[in-house]
C-alpha positions in Angstrom: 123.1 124.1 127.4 121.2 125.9 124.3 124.5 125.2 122.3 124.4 121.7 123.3 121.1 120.8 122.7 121.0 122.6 119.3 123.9 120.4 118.1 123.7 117.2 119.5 119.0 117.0 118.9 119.5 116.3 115.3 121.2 112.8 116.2 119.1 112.4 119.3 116.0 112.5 118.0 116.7 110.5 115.3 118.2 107.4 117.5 115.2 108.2 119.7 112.7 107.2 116.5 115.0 104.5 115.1 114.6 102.7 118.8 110.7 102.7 118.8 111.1 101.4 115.0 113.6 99.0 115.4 114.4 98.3 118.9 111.1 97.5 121.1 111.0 93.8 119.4 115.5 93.3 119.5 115.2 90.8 122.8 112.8 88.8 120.6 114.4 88.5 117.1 116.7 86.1 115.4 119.0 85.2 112.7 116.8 85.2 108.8 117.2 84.7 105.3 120.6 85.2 104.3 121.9 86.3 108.0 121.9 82.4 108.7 124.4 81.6 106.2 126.4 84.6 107.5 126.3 83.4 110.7 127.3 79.8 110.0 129.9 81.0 108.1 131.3 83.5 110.4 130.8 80.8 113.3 132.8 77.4 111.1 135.4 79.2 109.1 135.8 82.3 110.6 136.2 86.2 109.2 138.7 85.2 107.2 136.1 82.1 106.2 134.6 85.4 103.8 137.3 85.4 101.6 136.1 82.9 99.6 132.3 83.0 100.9 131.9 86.1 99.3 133.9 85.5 96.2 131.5 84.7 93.5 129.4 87.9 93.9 130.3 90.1 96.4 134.2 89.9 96.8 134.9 93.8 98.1 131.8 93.2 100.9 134.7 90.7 102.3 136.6 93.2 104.6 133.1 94.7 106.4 132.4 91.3 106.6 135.6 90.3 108.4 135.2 93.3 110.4 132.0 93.0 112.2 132.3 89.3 112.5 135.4 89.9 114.2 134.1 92.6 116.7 130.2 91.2 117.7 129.5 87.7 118.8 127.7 85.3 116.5 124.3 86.0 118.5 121.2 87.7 117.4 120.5 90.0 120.4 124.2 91.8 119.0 123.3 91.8 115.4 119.9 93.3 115.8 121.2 96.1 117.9 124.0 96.6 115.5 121.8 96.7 113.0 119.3 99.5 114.8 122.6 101.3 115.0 124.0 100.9 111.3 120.2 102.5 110.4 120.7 105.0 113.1 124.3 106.5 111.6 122.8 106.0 108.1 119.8 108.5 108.5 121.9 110.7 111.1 124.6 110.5 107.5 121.9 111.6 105.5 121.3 114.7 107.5 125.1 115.5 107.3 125.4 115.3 104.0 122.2 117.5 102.8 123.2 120.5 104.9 126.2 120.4 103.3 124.4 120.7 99.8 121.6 123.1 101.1 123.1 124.8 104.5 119.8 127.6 105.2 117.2 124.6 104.6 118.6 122.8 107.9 115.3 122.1 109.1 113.9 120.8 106.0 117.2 118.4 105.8 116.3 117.1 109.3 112.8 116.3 107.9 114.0 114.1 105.2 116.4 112.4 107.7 113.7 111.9 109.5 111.3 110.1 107.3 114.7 108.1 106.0 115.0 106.7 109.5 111.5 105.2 109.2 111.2 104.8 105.4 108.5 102.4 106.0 108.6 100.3 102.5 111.8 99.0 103.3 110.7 96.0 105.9 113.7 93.5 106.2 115.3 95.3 109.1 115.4 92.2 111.3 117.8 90.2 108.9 120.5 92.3 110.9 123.7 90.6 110.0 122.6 91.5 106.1 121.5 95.0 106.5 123.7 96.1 109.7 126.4 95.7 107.2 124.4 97.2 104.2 123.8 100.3 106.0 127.1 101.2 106.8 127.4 100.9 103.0 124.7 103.5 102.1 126.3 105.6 105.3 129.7 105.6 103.4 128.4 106.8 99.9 126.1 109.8 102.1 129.8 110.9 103.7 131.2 110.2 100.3 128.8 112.8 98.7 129.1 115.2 101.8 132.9 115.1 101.6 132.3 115.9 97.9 130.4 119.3 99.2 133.1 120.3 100.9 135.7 120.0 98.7 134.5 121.7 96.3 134.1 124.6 99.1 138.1 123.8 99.9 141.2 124.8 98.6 144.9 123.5 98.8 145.6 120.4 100.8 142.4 120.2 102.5 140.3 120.0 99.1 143.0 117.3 97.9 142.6 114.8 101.3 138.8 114.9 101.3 138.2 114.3 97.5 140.8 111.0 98.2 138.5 110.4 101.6 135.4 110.9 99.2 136.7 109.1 96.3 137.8 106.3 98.8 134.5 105.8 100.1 132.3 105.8 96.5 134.2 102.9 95.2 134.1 101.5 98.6 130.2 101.5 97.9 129.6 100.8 94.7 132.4 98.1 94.5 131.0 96.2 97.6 126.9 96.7 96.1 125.9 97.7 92.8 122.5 98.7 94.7 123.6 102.0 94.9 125.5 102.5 91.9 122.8 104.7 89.9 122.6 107.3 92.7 126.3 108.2 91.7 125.2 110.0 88.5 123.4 112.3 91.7 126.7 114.3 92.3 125.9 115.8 89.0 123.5 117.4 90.4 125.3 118.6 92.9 128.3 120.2 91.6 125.7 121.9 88.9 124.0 123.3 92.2 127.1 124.3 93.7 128.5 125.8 90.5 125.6 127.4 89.8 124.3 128.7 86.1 125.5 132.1 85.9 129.1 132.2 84.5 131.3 134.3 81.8 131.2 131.4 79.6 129.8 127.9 78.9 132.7 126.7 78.3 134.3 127.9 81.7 131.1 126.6 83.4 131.7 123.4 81.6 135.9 122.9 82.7 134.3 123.4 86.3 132.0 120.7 86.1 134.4 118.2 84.9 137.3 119.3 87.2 135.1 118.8 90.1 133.2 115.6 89.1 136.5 114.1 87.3 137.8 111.9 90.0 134.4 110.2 90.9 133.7 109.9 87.0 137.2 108.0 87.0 135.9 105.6 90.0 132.5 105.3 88.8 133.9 104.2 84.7 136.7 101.5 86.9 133.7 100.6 88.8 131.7 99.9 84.9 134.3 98.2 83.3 135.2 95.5 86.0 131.5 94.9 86.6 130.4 94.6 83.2 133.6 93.7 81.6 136.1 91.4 84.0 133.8 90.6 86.9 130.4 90.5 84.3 127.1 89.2 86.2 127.5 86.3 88.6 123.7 86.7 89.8 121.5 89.1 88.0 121.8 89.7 84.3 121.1 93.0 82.4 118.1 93.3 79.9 119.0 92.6 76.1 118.8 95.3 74.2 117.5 93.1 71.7 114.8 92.4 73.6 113.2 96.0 72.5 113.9 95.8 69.0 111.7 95.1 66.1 108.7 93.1 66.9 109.6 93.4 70.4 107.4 97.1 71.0 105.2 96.1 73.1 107.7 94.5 75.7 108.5 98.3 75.5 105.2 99.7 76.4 105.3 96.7 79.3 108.6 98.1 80.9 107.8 101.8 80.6 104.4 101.3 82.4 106.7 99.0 84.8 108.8 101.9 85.6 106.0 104.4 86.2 104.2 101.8 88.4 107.5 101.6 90.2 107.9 105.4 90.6 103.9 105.2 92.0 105.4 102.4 95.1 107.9 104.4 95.8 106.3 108.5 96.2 102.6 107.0 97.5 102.1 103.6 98.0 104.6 103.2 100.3 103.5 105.9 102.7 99.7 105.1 102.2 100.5 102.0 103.4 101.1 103.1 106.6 97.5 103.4 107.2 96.5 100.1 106.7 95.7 99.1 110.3 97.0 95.7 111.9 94.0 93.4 112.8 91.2 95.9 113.1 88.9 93.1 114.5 91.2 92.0 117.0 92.1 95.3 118.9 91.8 93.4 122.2 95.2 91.7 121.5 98.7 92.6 122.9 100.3 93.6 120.0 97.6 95.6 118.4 97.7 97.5 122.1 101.1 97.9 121.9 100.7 99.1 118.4 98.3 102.0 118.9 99.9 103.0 122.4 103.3 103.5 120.5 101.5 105.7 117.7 99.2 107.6 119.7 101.5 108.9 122.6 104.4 109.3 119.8 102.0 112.0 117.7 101.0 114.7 120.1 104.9 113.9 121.1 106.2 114.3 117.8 104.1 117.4 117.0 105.5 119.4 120.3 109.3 118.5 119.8 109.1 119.2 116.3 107.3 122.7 116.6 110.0 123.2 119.2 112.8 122.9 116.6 111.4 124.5 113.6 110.9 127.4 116.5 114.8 127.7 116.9 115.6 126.9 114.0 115.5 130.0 111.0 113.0 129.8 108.2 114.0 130.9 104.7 110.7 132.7 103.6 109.1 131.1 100.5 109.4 134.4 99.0 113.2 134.9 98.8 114.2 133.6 95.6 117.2 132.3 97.4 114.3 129.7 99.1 113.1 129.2 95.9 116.3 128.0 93.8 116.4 125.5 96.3 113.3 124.2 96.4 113.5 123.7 92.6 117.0 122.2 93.2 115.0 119.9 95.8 112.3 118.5 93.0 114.9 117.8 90.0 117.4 116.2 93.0 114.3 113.9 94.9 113.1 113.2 91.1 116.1 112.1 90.1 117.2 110.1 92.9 114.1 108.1 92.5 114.5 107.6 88.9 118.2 106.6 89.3 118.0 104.6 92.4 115.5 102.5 90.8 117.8 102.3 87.5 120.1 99.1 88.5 116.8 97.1 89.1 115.5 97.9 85.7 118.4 97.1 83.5 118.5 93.7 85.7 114.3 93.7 85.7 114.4 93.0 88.9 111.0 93.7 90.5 110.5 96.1 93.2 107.4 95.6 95.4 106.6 96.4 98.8 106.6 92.4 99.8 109.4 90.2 101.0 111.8 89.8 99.6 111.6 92.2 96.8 111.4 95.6 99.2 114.7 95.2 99.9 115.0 97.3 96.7 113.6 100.4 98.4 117.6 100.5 100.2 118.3 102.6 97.7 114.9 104.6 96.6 114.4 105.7 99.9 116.6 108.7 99.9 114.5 109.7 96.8 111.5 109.3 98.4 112.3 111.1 101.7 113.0 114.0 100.0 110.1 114.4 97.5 107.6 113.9 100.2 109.7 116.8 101.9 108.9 118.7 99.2 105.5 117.9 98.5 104.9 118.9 102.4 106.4 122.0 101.9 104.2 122.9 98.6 100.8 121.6 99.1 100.3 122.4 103.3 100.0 125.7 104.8 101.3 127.2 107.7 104.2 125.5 109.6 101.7 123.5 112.9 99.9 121.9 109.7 103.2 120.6 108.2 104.1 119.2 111.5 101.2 117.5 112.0 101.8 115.8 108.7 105.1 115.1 109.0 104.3 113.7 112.7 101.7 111.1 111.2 103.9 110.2 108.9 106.5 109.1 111.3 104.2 107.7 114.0 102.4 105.8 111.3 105.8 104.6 110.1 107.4 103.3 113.1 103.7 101.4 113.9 104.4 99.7 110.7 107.7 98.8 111.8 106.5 97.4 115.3 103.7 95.5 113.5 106.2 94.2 110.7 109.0 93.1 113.5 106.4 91.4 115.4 106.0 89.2 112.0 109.9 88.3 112.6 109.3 87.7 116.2 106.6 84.9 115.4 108.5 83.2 112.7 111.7 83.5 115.0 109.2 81.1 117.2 107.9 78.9 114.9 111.8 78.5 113.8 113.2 78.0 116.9 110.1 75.3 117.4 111.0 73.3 114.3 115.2 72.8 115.3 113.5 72.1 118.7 111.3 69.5 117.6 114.1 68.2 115.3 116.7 67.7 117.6 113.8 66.0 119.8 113.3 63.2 116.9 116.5 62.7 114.9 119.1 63.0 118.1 122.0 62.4 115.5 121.7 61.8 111.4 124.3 60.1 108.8 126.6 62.4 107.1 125.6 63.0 103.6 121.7 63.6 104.2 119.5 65.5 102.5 116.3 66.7 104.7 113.6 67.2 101.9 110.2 68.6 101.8 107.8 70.6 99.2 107.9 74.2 101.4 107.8 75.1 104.6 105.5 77.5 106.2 107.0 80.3 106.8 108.3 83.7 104.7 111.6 84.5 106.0 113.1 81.4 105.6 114.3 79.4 102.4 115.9 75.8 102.2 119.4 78.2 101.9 118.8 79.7 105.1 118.0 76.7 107.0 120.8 74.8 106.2 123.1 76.9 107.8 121.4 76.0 111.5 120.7 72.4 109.8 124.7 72.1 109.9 125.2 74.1 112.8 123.1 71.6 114.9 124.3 68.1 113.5 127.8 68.7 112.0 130.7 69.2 114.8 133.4 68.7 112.9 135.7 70.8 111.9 135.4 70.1 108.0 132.8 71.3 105.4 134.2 70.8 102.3 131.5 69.4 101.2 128.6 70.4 103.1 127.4 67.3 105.6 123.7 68.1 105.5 121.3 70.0 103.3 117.8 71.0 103.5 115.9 71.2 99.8 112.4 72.0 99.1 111.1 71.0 96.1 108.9 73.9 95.6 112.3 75.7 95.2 114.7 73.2 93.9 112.9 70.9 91.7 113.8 70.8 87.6 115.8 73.0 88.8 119.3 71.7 91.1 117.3 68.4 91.9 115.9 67.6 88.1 113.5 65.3 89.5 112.2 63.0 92.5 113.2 59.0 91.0 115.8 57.2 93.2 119.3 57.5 92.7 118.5 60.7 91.1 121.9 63.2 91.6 122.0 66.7 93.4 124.2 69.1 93.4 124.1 72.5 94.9 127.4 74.9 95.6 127.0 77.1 98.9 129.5 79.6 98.3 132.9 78.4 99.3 131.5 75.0 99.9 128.9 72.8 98.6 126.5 69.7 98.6 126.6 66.3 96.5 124.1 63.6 96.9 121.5 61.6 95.5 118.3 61.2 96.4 119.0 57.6 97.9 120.2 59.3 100.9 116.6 61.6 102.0 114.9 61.9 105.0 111.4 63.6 104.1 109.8 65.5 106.8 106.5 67.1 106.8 105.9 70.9 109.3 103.5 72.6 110.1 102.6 75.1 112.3 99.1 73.2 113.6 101.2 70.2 114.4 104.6 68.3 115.6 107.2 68.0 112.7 106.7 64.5 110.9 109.1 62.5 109.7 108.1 60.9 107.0 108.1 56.8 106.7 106.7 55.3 103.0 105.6 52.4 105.8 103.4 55.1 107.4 102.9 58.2 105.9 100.7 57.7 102.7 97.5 57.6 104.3 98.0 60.1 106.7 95.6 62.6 105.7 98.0 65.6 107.5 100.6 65.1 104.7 99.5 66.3 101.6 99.1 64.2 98.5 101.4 66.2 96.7 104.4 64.7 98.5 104.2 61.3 98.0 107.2 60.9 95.5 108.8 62.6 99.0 107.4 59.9 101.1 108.2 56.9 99.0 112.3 58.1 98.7 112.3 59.2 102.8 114.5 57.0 105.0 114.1 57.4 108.2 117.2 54.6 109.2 119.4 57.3 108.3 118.7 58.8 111.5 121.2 57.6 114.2 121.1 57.4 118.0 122.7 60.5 119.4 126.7 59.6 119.3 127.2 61.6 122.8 123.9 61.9 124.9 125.4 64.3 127.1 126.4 66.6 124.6 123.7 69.3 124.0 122.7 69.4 120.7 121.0 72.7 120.4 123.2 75.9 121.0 120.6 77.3 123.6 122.2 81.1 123.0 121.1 81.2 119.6 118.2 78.8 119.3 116.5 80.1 123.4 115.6 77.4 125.9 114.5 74.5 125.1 110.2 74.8 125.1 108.9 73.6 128.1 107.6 69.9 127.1 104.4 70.2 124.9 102.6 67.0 123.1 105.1 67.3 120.4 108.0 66.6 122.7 106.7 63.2 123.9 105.0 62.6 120.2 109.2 63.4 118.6 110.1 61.2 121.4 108.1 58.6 120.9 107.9 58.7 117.4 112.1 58.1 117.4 111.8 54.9 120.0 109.1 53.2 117.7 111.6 53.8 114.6 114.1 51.2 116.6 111.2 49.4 118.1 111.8 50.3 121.2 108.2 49.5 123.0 109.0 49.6 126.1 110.7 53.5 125.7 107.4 54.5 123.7 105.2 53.1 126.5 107.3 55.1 129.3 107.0 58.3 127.6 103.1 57.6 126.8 103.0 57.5 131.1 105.0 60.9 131.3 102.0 61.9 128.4 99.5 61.2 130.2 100.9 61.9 134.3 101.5 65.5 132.7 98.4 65.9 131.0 99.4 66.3 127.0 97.3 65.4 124.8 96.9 66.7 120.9 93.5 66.9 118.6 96.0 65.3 115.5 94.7 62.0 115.6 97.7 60.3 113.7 99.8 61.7 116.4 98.6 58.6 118.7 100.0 56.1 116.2 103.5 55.5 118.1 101.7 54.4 121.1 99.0 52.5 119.3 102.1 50.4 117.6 103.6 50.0 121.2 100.3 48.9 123.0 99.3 46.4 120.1 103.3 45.2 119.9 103.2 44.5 123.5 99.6 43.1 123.5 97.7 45.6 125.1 94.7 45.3 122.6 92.4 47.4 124.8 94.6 50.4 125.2 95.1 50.5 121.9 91.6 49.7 120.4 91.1 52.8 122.8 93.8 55.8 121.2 92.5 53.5 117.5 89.0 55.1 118.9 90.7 58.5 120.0 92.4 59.0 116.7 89.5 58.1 114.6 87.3 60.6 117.2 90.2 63.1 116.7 89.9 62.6 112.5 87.2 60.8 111.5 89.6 61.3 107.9 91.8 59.0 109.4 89.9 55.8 108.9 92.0 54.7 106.0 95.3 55.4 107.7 93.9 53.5 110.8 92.5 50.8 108.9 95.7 50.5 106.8 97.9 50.3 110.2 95.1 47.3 111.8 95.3 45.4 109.1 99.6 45.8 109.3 99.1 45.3 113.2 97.1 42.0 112.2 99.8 40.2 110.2 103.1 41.6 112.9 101.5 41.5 116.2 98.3 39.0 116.3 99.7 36.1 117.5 96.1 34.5 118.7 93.0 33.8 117.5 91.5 36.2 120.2 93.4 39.1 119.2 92.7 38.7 115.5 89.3 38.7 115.9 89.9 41.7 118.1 91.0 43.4 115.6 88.9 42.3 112.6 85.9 43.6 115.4 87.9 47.0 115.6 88.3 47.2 111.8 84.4 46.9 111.4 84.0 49.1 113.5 85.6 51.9 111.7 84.4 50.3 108.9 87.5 49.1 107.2 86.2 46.8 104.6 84.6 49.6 102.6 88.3 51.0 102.6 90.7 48.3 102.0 89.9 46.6 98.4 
């Protein structure tokens, strides 16, 4: 039993800490950022689909992408636990592969596996579909540098198949991502380590080194001369030389102090972090209490298992000068891990920061970082209770970080999952060839990329898209850019992967979200005054047409996929305002005035005063003056700001629905009232 737990606690304890980092929140999460064209690929073409998806940058991620979409279901609850096990294997490959390079320090190894598993400064776990598969990457080049160890330890036949296994799985790596591509130059290291220094001659010393590292130097040069030479930069572009030369100094002194404020993220920022509280002022609230339960019961936890290990585990004594070549090996290694980890993001000057999206960077820094803060345990702390304590608030502060950061993916995964609902509420079906527009939308994890995968998954049931039948823009993103500018008729193109959109922008809906109110759809008959919509998008409202919006084609087709998107919300305001809002687009009074009874029968209301105006239309194009001079009076109470949008719909109401004297003077009364003549010149 000894035996058994001795062998199997290493991977144990880590899948025990990657489940309180990554897996309290998996029943809550969804699809983000890139995963959503992933998905919508996997789920329209196929895993053969990747072929050509992944083509123009990524081409060797095609068979892992194949794979997994052909083993897990296109559903998030799958991804996100595939992902929480990708991370798992990943930190439990770490582990493997440093006790191969420093066998006695076994404990020490487990440490950095440890803090690898929660490496908090990497925080885009939740995009599983993305990072599942990016893990197993980073897993194959640790078991490509462990199978290195041991070759060099083998002879014969069994040195031969794992430098082929090893070799195998570094170009599988670097091939597939050039993230990890610097860390290569780490085996080095190793074989140096493992050679040692002492040796009859240099230039025996030297024939060992470059026997051993020969075969990887083979597949890291292929690896350099396709990407620089035959596949050359699809995406990101190396720095210029030229851009250091001559007058150009300074922009040296700029990217030297860029690196060592990158080096600073990565050894203390990143764990300080940690210890920036969630909501202080608000510890009354559910997540903050699960927060602090989660860190407080897993320190005193963390200390007692941890003691327990480094009891049965043996303790090379800092003053065997066997301990000590390795801990000097440990500092030049962690150094230089950081330093080359971070080395394909500076020759692209890609910025790495410890916000979305640019910590996805950390992927391949936190090995580095793991390992010096190892190090810099075991130097600066005395006596081994003191390093665990450490160590454990390290990891309990790490995982709460995690919990508070997944809980930020579980609200947008709401707010998402609120915006296709209200959608699919007010445009039931939508003319091919559309382009849903807006200036941004309010949330982080999303882009107009990402959203047009679900955007298509909801209103396109075809089975072509070649081109694309729908896309989402924001102009924020896309404008002078893809879409050179906002005038009618004005062309836009954009390719998405293996397929792609063409349009003008004759053929827009504009819409307006936000999270304080229901998703508007924006109508240059309506919209201008609205003091909701800001003035920024009135070349938006002026193209927007909402007759592009069609009936739904099959009303008893469901047009949300309930497994991905959740239920559909129980029936707020913004369910009978989407509602509503769609029967006044075909004049439809009689439809607007049945859901305004279902309103009001289930008590719904909203404090968004323009939100009454698809009743108010109803009641005054029916000729129910009161009623309506009554939700004019609610939506002016509501926002007194709406007065010109009010006044500008009375006086419309005047000239389509006033067909006596009575109720013109009605509303000329109502319109003084509001004081409308101050307002309309």
């Amino acid at each position: 039993m000894k035996a058994f737990i001795n062998k199997y606690t290493p991977a144990i304890i880590l899948l025990f800490l990657s489940t309180l980092a990554y897996g309290l929140m998996i029943p809550w999460l969804g699809f983000y950022w890139d995963d959503w064209p992933m998905a919508w690929f996997a789920n329209t073409l196929g895993p053969a689909g990747f072929k050509e998806a992944l083509a123009i940058d990524r081409p060797f991620l095609t068979g892992i992408y194949m794979l997994t979409t052909s083993l897990l279901p296109i559903k998030p609850i799958y991804w996100q636990v595939f992902a929480l096990l990708s991370r798992w294997v990943c930190s439990l490959s770490v582990y493997w592969a440093l006790t191969k390079i420093w066998p006695d320090l076994k404990k020490q190894m487990l440490w950095v596996s440890l803090l690898f598993a929660v490496f908090p400064g990497f925080k885009q776990q939740p995009i599983a579909i993305i990072y599942g598969n990016g893990f197993i990457l980073l897993t194959s080049f640790f078991l490509s540098l462990g199978l290195m160890v041991k070759a060099i330890n083998q002879t014969g036949r069994n040195k031969v198949f794992s430098i082929i296994a090893s070799v195998f799985l570094q170009c599988f790596t670097i091939f597939s991502t050039e993230y990890y591509a610097g860390l290569e130059i780490l085996r080095i290291f190793i074989i140096w380590y493992k050679h040692g220094l002492v040796i009859r001659s240099f230039k025996a010393w030297f024939l060992n080194m470059f026997r051993e590292y020969f075969p990887y130097g083979i597949g890291l040069l292929f690896f350099i001369i396709w990407r620089v030479y035959i596949f050359k930069f699809p995406t990101y572009k190396p720095v210029s030389m030229a851009e250091f030369s001559g007058s150009e100094y300074p922009e040296i002194v700029t990217y030297v102090n860029r690196m060592a404020q990158d080096i600073y993220l990565t050894v203390w920022k990143t764990w300080s972090e940690i210890f920036q509280f969630p909501n202080l002022n608000n510890i009354h609230g559910s997540s903050n209490i699960f927060y602090w339960a989660v860190v407080i019961l897993l320190i005193p936890l963390l200390i007692i298992l941890l003691n327990q290990i480094s009891k049965n585990t043996s303790i090379s004594s800092q003053n065997n000068p066997k301990y000590q070549i390795s801990q000097t090996q440990i500092i030049i290694f962690a150094i230089a891990a950081i330093i080359l980890g971070a080395l394909p993001f500076w020759i692209t000057n890609l910025p790495i920061q410890l916000v979305y999206p640019y910590d996805r960077f950390f992927l391949s820094l936190m090995f580095g970082s793991s390992l010096l803060v190892v190090y810099l345990i075991e130097r600066i702390f005395n006596g081994e209770i003191t390093k665990i304590v450490v160590l454990s608030l390290l990891i309990s502060f790490s995982i709460g970080s995690h919990i508070d950061n997944a809980n930020s993916y579980r609200r947008e995964w709401n707010v998402h999952n609120q915006f296709f609902w209200q959608l699919s509420w007010r445009v039931p079906a939508l003319e091919e060839n559309t382009m849903l527009l807006s200036d941004t939308f309010p949330l982080e994890f999303y882009s107009d990329n990402s959203l047009t995968a679900p955007l298509n998954w909801i209103y396109d049931s075809s089975d072509q898209h070649i081109p694309l039948k729908y896309m989402m823009v924001f102009t924020d993103i896309r404008l002078g850019g893809s879409l050179p500018d906002l005038n009618p008729g004005t062309e836009f193109y954009k390719n998405y992967r293996s397929t792609y959109f063409e349009g003008t922008t004759d053929q827009t809906v504009g819409f307006f979200y936000s999270t304080d109110a229901c998703l508007r759809i924006l109508d240059p008959k309506l919209s201008h005054d609205d003091p909701l919509i800001p003035k920024t998008m009135n070349e938006i409202i002026t193209l927007s047409d909402p007759a592009r919006i069609l009936p739904a084609a099959h009303p008893e087709i469901e047009l949300i996929d309930e497994s991905i998107f959740g239920k559909e919300p129980e029936y707020s305001w913004c369910y009978y305002y989407e509602k509503a809002d769609l029967a006044r687009q075909y004049q439809d009074w009689q439809m607007v005035l049945d859901i305004e009874k279902l309103a009001a029968a289930n008590m719904k209301s909203t404090q968004i005063g323009s939100e009454y105006l698809p009743f108010i239309e109803a009641l005054a194009a029916t000729g129910d003056w009161d009623k309506a001079f009554s939700y004019v009076h609610k939506a002016y109470d509501r926002n007194k700001n709406n007065e010109k949008l009010l006044c500008r719909e009375l006086e419309r109401y005047q000239s389509e629905y006033a067909d006596t004297k009575s109720s013109m003077q009605a509303i000329e009364t109502e319109m003084n009232i509001i004081g409308c003549a101050d307002i309309i010149q």
